[in-house]
Wavefront OBJ file of the C-alpha trace (Angstrom):
o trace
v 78.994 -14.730 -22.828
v 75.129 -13.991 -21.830
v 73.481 -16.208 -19.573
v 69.715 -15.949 -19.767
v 67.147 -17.178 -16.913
v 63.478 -18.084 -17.394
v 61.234 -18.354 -14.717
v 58.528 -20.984 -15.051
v 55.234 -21.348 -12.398
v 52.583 -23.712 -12.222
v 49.559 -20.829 -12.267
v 50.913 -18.438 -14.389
v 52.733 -16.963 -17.293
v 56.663 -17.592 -17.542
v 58.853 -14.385 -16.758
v 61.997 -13.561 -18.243
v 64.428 -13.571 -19.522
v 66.660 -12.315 -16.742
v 69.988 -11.566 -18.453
v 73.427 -11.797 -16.982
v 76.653 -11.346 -18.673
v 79.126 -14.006 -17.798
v 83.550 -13.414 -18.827
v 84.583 -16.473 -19.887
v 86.270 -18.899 -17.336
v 84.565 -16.983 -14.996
v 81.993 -17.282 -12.196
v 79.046 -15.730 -11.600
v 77.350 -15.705 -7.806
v 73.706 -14.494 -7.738
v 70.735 -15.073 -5.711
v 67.231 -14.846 -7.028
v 66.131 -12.334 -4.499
v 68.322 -9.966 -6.639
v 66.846 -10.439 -9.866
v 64.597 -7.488 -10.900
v 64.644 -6.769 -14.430
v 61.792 -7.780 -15.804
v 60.812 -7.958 -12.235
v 61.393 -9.231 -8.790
v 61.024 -12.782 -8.114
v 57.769 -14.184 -6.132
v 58.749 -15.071 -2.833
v 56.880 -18.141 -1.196
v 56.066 -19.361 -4.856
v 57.384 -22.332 -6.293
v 59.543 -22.242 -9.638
v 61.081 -23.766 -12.188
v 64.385 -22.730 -13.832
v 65.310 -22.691 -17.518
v 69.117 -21.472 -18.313
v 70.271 -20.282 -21.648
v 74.124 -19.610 -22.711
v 75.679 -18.625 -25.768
v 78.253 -19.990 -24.862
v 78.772 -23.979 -23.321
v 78.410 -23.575 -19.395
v 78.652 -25.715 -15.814
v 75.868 -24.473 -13.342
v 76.021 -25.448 -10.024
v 72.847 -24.070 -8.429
v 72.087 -24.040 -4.736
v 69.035 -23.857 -2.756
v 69.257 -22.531 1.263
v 65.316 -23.377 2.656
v 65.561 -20.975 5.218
v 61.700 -20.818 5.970
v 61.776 -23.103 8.623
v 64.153 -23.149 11.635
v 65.590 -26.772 10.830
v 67.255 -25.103 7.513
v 68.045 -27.394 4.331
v 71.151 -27.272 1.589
v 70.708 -28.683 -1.642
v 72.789 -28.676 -4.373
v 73.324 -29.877 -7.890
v 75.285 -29.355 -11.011
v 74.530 -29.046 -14.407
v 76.647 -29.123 -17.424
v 75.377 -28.198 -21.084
v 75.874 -30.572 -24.246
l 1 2 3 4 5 6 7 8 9 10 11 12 13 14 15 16 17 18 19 20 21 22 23 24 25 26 27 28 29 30 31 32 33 34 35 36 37 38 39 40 41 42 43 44 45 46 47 48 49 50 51 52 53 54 55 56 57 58 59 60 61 62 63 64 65 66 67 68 69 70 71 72 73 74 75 76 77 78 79 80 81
């Protein structure tokens, strides 16, 4: 399966698609400071995330704020129709 991730900002043109390939019944751990190709992701800029399978998928994405020194979890889950 291919997993495909759009970045989306509030002052500029989307970028993407970052492409990942996914086995099925698999998992797939990967932080946005590793994406690269079509180029690194902003750092200290908010964004919005679009996900595209080929395949039906559960996302579970988690955010670590680690800006300030009281750090913050958050997490949800997503699952597609």
């Amino acid at each position: 399966m291919n997993l495909r991730i759009t970045l989306y900002f509030a002052d500029r043109e989307p970028v993407g698609p970052y492409c990942m390939p996914v086995l099925a019944r698999r998992t797939l751990h990967l932080r946005f400071n590793d994406l690269s190709d079509p180029e690194p992701v902003p750092r200290d800029t908010d964004f919005a995330v679009v996900l595209e399978a080929d395949a039906p998928v559960v996302v579970q994405h988690t955010r670590l704020d680690s800006r300030h020194q009281n750090i913050s979890l958050l997490s949800t889950i997503a699952f597609s129709e």
